[in-house]
C-alpha positions, -999 to 999 in steps of 0.1 A, spaced: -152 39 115 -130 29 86 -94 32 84 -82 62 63 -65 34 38 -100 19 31 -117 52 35 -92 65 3 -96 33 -14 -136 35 -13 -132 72 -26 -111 63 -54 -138 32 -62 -162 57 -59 -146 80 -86 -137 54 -110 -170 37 -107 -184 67 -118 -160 75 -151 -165 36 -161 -204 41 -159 -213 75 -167 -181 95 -182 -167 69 -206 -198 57 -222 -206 92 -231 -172 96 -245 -171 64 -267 -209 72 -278 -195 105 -293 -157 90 -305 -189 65 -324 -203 96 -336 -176 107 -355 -174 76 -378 -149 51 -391 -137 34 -357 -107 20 -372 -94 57 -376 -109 69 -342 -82 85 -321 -110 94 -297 -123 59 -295 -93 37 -295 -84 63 -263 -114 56 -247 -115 24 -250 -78 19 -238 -87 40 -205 -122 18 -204 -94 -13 -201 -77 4 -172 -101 15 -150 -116 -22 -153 -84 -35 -143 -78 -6 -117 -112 -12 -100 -103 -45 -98 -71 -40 -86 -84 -19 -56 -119 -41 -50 -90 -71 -42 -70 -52 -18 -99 -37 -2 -113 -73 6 -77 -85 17 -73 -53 42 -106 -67 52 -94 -99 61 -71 -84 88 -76 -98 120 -62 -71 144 -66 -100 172 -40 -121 153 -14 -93 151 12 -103 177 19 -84 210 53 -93 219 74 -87 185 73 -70 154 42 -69 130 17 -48 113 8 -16 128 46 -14 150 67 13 154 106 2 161 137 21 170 163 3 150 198 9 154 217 8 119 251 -7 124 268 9 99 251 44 101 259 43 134 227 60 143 191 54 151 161 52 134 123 48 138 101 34 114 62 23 118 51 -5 97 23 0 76 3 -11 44 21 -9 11 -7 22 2 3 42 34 40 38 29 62 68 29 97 64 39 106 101 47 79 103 73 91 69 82 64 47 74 75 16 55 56 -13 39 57 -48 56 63 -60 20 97 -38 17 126 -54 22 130 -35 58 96 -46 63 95 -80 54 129 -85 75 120 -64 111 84 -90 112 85 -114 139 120 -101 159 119 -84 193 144 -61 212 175 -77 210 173 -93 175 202 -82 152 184 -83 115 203 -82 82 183 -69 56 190 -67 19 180 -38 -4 186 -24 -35 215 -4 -23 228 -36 -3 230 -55 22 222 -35 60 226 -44 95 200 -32 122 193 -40 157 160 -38 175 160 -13 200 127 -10 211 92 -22 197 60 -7 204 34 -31 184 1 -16 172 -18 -29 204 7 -11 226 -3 20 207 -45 16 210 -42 25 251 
């Protein structure tokens, strides 16, 4: 069974593999209709949203074949990766936090899901419980420690 991440990336494949093939030809056949393409409102639109579902389909075709390539195997069982939910203590907060580490497509930070290619992200991969971690954001520089690390194989018993 497919993730839900490539499950909503297929769908959304789906749906603009069907406008490319079907619903814009039909709309620049009838923009053409209408005459003088140089003055075409219709057809210069259709044509601009022909460019970006071409480059949106291949936009999501690439990152489908890369979440492909993930090797849940290679994901580390004894520190922070892919697929982890941490308790982090924030230093200056002085309070905890949880976060689970997920694709960039699946992030949401109020339900505390961040990307592993956030700042947070990219600085909690590879520490254990213990590690003190210094991140920086775009609001600054924050200090965390690792409390406690369930990775995603942890999880799956």
């Amino acid at each position: 069974m497919a993730s839900p991440i490539v499950q909503k990336l297929q769908e959304e494949i789906l749906a603009l593999e069907h406008e490319m093939n079907h619903e814009l030809p039909n709309e620049l056949k009838r923009a053409r209709a209408l005459g003088d393409l140089s003055e075409n409102a219709e057809y210069s639109m259709a044509k601009e949203r022909q460019s970006f579902v071409s480059a949106r389909l291949m936009q999501l075709k690439n990152r489908l074949a890369d979440l492909s390539l993930i090797n849940m195997n290679n994901i580390p069982r004894d520190r922070i990766a892919f697929g982890s939910k941490v308790t982090l203590y924030d230093v200056d907060r002085d309070v905890n936090i949880e976060y689970r580490l997920v694709t960039s497509e699946e992030a949401d930070v109020s339900k505390g899901l961040i990307s592993t290619t956030s700042p947070i992200g990219r600085g909690l991969m590879g520490k254990k419980v213990g590690d003190a971690v210094t991140v920086t954001t775009p609001n600054g520089s924050r200090e965390f420690e690792v409390r406690a690390v369930m990775t995603f194989h942890d999880q799956a018993l």
